[in-house]
Each structure stands twice: as structure tokens, then as C-alpha cells.
N, C-alpha and C positions, 0 to 999 in steps of 0.2 A: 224612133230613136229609143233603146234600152234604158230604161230606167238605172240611174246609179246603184253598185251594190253597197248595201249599209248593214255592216259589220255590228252584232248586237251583242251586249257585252252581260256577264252573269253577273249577276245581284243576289248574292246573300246577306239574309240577316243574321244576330249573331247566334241566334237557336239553330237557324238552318248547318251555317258553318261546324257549330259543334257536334250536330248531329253523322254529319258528314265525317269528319276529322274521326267520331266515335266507330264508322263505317269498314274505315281502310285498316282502323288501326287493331293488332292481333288482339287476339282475345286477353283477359286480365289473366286466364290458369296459366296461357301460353307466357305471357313477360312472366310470373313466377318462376316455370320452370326453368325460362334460362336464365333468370338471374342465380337461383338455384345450382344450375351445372356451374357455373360461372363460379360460384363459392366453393364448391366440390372441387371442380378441378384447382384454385388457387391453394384449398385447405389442402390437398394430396401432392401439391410442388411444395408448399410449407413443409412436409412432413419428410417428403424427400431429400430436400434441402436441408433438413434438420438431423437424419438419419446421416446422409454425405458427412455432415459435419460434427456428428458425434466420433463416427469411423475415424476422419482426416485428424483430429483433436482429441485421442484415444487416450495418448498420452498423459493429459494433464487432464481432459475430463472428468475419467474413471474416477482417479483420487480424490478432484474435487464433489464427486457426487457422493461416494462413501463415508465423506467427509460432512460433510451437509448431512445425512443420516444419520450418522452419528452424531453431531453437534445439535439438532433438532430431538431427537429424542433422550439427549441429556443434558439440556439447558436449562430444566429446571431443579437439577441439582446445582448448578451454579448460580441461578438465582435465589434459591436457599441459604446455600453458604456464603452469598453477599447482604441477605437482609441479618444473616446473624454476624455481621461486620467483619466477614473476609472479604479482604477486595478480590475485584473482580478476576485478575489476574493472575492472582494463587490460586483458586476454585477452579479456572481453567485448569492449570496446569495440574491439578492437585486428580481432576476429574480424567483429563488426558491420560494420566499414568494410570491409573486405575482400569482404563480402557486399554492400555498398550500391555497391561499386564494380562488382563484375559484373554486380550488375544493371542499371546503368546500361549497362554496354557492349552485353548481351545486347539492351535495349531499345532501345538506338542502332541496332543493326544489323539489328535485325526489324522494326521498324517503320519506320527512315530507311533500310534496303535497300529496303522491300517497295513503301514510296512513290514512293523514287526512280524503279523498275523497274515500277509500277503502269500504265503505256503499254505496254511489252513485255507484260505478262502480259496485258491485254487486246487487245491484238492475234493473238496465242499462241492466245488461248480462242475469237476468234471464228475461226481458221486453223482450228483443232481443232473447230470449230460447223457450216464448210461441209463439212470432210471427212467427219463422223459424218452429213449430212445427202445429200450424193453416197452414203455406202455403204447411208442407207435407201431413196434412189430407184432403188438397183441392184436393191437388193434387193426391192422393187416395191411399198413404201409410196405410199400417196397423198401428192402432191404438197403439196397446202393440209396436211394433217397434218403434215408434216415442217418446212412453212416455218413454224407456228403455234411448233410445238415449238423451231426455232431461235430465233425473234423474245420467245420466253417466256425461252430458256437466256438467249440477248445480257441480256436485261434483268434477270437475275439477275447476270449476270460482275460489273457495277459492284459490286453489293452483298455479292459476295461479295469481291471485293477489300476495299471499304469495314470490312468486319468485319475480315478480315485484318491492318488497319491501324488502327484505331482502338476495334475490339468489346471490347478489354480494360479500355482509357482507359474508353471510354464507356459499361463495366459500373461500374466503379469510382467515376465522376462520381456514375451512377443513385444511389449508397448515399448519399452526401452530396460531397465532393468527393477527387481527386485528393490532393492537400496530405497532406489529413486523414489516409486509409485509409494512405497510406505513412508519415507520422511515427508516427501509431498503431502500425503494424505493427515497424517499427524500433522504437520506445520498448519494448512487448511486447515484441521479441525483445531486450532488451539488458538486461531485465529475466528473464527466464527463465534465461540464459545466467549472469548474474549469479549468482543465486540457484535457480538449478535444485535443486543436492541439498536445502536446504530445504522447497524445495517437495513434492519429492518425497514427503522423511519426513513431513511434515503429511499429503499425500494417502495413504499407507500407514497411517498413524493412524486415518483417519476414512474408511475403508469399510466398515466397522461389520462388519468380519472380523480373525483374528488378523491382528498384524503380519506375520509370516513369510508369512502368503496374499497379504496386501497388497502387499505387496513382491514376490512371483510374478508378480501381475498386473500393475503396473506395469512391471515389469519385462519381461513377453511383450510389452507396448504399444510399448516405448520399443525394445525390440530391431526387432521388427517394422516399425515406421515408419522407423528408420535404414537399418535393411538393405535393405527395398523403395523406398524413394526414391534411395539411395548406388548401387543398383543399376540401378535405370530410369535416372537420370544417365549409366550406364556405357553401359549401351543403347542408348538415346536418342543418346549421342554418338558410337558406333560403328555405326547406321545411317543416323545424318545423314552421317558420313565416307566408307561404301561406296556410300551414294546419288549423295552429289555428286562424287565422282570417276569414278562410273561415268557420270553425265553428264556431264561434260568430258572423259571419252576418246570417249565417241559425239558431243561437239560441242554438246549441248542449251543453251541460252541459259539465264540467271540460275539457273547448276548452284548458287553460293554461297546463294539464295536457298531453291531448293530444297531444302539438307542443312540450315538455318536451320529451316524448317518441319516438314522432319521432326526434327528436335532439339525441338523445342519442343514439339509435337503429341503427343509419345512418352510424355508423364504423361498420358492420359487414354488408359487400355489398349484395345485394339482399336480405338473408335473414333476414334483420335487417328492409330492407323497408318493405317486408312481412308482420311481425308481428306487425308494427307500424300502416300500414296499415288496418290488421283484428281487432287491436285495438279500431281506429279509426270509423268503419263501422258499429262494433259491439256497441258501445257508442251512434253513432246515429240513429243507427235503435231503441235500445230497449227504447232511452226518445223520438225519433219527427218520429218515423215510416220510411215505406219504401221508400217513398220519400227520402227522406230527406239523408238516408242511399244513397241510387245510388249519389244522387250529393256530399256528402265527398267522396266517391268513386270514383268519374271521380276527382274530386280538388287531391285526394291522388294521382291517374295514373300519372294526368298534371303534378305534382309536381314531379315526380320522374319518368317520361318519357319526356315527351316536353322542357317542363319548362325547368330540371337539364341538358338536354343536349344544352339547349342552355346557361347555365350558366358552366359548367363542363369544356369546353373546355379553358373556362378564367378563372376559380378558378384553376384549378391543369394543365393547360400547355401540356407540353408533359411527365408530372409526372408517369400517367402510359401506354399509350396509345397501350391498349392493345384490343381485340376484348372481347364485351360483355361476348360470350359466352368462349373463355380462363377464362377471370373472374370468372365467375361462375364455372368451373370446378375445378378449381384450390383451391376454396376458399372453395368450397364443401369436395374437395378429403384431402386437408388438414386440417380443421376441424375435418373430423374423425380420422386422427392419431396423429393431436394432441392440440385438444380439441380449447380453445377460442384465444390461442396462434396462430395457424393457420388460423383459421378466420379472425383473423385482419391484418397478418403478407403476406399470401398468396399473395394478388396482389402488393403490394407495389414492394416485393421482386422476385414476378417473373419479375417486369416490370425492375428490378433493371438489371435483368440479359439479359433479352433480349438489354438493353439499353449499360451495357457493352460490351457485343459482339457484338455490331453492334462496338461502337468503338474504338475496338481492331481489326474487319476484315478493317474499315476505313487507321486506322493506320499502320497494314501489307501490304496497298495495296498501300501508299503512299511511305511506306521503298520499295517497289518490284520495284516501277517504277521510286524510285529514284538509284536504282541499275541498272534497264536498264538503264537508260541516261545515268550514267557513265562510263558503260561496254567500247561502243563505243569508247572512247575519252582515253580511258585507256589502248586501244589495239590498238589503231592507232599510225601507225608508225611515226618514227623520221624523219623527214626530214632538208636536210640540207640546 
């Protein structure tokens, strides 16, 4: 007669269990990396979702963002003319006209410059169209290539002028109208300016972090955008001033128009100098030839290489202090998801964030090792 079968049951202890559990389970690089993609992929639907929604809310965005740059980088004139007992209210509104008055001028003279001189400049570009086009038949291009290639540029010069002169208007119209996007943008800024430190403190309340983090961060934002826009101003107006005087001592026609350009150009970093740039070379090739073109060309380099970095570091501080090449990456890669918003907003704001975490790891490391010093003194015994 077969002996009963007797089912025998596993026994671990609690070293064995854990060692086991240690066994099946992926490696610790492996749960990094996908917690990892896991962040990735949510931070790149954040960004997309954020892009969708800047697009969908173009309207009232735009203004409110211009508005906010504006109001951030002249808030401390209105906290000026409030400690010297203007209320807060007049210094807004006092600092607002003052603001709607430059703009007006600045707009006067860029686009009622560029129109009026819109004949010279296309005469200029196609002067500059046959000369590029004689030095690739020297240079022993095929004939039909080169004249395709000019008949394609000629047919661009109109529109690019056309942009020049109206692409800002007639971005502006696209959201809904002119009128609209500038009373908005005023009202927003005279409201901000108004009541900024309120606002503030409500946003330092509700980041769902202590107040004193809150207040960091804001604070890294608000410094950040001041000093890098107070700064590019300073820039910007000191390579529009070297440009166009170095074009009116070599003689170059619409030099006023050209330091206008690059003034204006100079808020959208690298690619702004670019185009100011090709503006500028193009202009003086096609009225005083090639000569003439190579030297605005080295005065354009000087001006927004040597020159701006030795004036850069005393206009904007440590406003962004970021490496070149982050700059440009940053300003590039957010530009295309979301458009001129990105462009302008890119470096300010990454420099914002490198600048608060630097002093937030500051400030955790100063809490760490004032916890060590106490540990000691807090476990030391009573003596009698």
C-alpha cells in the first residue's frame, strides 16, 4: 500500500524573503530610467499642451505677456514715485503714458522710416542682386542658375520689405484687431503696475510651497526679466548707435534706418542680430560696393561680438548668465513651439530657472548644516 503523498510547504525567513524579492526585482539604473521617460514624456505633453494653449489664447495672451514685460521692468519707477508720496495709482498711470508715448515714436519712425525709404531699399537690394550675381559668373556658375536665383531673390525683396513694414501690424490684426491687442496690453499693464506687490503676495501664497520658496521664485523671475530685457535695451541701443554711424562715416544710404533695425532686431537673440546684420551688408553692398559691404560687416561682427561682450556683462549683470550656446538652443527650440512668444521669453526664463535653483540647493544646504550643528549639542548629555 503506497504511502500518502505529503505536500511540503516553503519556509522562508525574513533575510531569505528579501533577498529573493531583491532577486526578480529590475535592477535600481533600470526603475531610474523609466521613472525618468516617465517624467520626459509628461514634461513634453506639459509643453505641448502649453504651446496648444498659448496658440488657442493668442488673443489675450500676447498682450498679457507684453504687458507683464513691461510692467516688470518698470515697477521700480513706480515704487520710486510711491516712497516719494505719489500714490500708487498716478505713478502707474503717469509711467504708462510715458510708455505709450515711446511707443508711438519708436513706431513712427520704423515703420514711417522704412516705408518712406521702401524705393531706396529696393533699389539697394537689387544693386546688391546684380553684383552677388556678376561675382557667381566669375566665379563660373551657370548663367540660367544664377539669373533663376536672382529673379527668385528680386521677388522676395518686395516681401521682405512688406514684412518689415507692416508683419508686426499684420500679426497683431491676425489675433483680432490692432485697437483691441493695444488697449488690452495698456489696461494689463496699468493694472499690474498698479497692483503688482499684491499680486505678487497672492502668487507666493499659492504655489503650493512655503512662503519664503515662493517668494525665491518669484523673485529669481522678476529679477531675471528685468535685468535681461534693461539689458538687451542697453545693447540693442548701443549696436544700433555703432552701426549707424559707422555707416554715415563710410557714406551707406538710410544709416538712420539701418541702427532703427538693428535696435529693434536685438530682442530676439542671435537671430535678430542675423537679420539686422544681412540687412545692413545688403544696403551697403548694392549703393558703395564691396568694399564697403566687408567693412559694415566686420563694424556689424565688432558690434555684436567684441564690443557687446564687453559692454553685456555691465548692462544685464548676472541677469542671464547663461552659456552662448544654451542661448541659442533654447531660443531656437522654443521659437518653433511657440512662435515669437518663445523667442523673446526663452532666455530670460531659462536663466530665471537656473538662477532659482541654484538658490534653493544654496538655501537647503545652509538648513542641512545648520541641522548638523545642532544634532551634536541636542544629544549631548546632561551633566551635573
Amino acid at each position: 500500500m503506497a504511502e500518502p503523498h505529503t505536500e511540503t510547504r516553503l519556509e522562508l525567513d525574513a533575510d531569505e524573503a528579501s533577498r529573493l524579492a531583491h532577486t526578480f526585482a529590475p535592477p535600481s539604473w533600470l526603475q531610474e530610467l523609466g521613472r525618468t521617460s516617465w517624467f520626459l514624456v509628461g514634461f513634453f505633453v506639459l509643453v505641448a499642451g502649453l504651446a496648444w494653449l498659448l496658440g488657442a489664447t493668442a488673443t489675450i495672451v500676447g498682450p498679457v505677456i507684453a504687458a507683464a514685460i513691461v510692467a516688470t521692468v518698470t515697477a521700480p519707477i513706480v515704487s520710486g514715485l510711491h516712497r516719494h508720496h505719489v500714490p500708487r495709482v498716478a505713478g502707474a498711470a503717469l509711467v504708462l503714458l510715458a510708455v505709450v508715448v515711446i511707443c508711438v515714436v519708436i513706431a513712427m519712425v520704423v515703420i514711417g522710416g522704412i516705408t518712406a525709404q521702401s524705393a531706396q531699399i529696393s533699389q539697394h537690394a537689387n544693386e546688391a542682386l546684380d553684383q552677388l550675381e556678376s561675382w557667381a559668373k566669375s566665379a563660373g556658375v551657370d548663367q540660367s542658375g544664377t539669373s533663376g536665383a536672382k529673379k527668385s531673390l528680386q521677388a522676395d525683396v518686395p516681401a521682405l520689405i512688406s514684412s518689415l513694414t507692416t508683419g508686426i501690424v499684420d500679426g497683431i490684426r491676425g489675433l483680432t484687431s490692432l485697437a483691441f491687442a493695444l488697449s488690452f496690453a495698456a489696461l494689463s499693464t496699468f493694472f499690474l503696475l498698479k497692483d503688482g506687490p499684491s499680486m505678487r503676495a497672492w502668487v507666493d501664497g499659492h504655489l503650493g510651497v512655503p512662503r519664503p520658496v515662493g517668494r525665491t521664485i518669484t523673485s529669481g523671475v522678476i529679477t531675471s526679466l528685468r535685468g535681461y530685457f534693461r539689458g538687451v535695451t542697453i545693447v540693442a541701443a548701443f549696436n544700433g548707435i555703432v552701426v549707424s554711424v559707422g555707416a554715415v562715416i563710410l557714406g551707406v544710404p538710410l544709416a538712420g534706418t539701418i541702427g532703427v533695425v538693428t535696435f529693434i532686431t536685438a530682442y530676439v537673440p542671435f537671430i535678430g542680430a542675423f537679420v539686422a546684420g544681412a540687412f545692413a551688408v545688403m544696403i551697403a553692398l548694392g549703393a558703395q560696393g564691396a568694399p564697403t559691404a566687408v567693412i559694415i560687416l566686420v563694424i556689424v561682427l565688432l558690434a555684436n561680438g567684441l564690443l557687446q561682450n564687453i559692454l553685456q556683462p555691465f548692462a544685464m549683470g548676472s541677469a542671464l548668465d547663461l552659456n552662448p550656446l544654451v542661448v541659442l538652443v533654447v531660443t531656437i527650440g522654443a521659437g518653433c513651439l511657440m512662435g515669437m512668444i518663445g523667442l523673446v521669453l526663452a532666455a530670460p526664463l531659462t536663466s530665471a530657472v537656473v538662477h532659482i535653483s541654484r538658490d534653493l540647493s544654496q538655501a537647503r544646504g545652509r538648513a542641512e548644516s545648520a541641522d548638523a550643528a545642532a544634532e551634536p549639542t541636542a544629544s549631548a548629555p546632561l551633566t551635573a
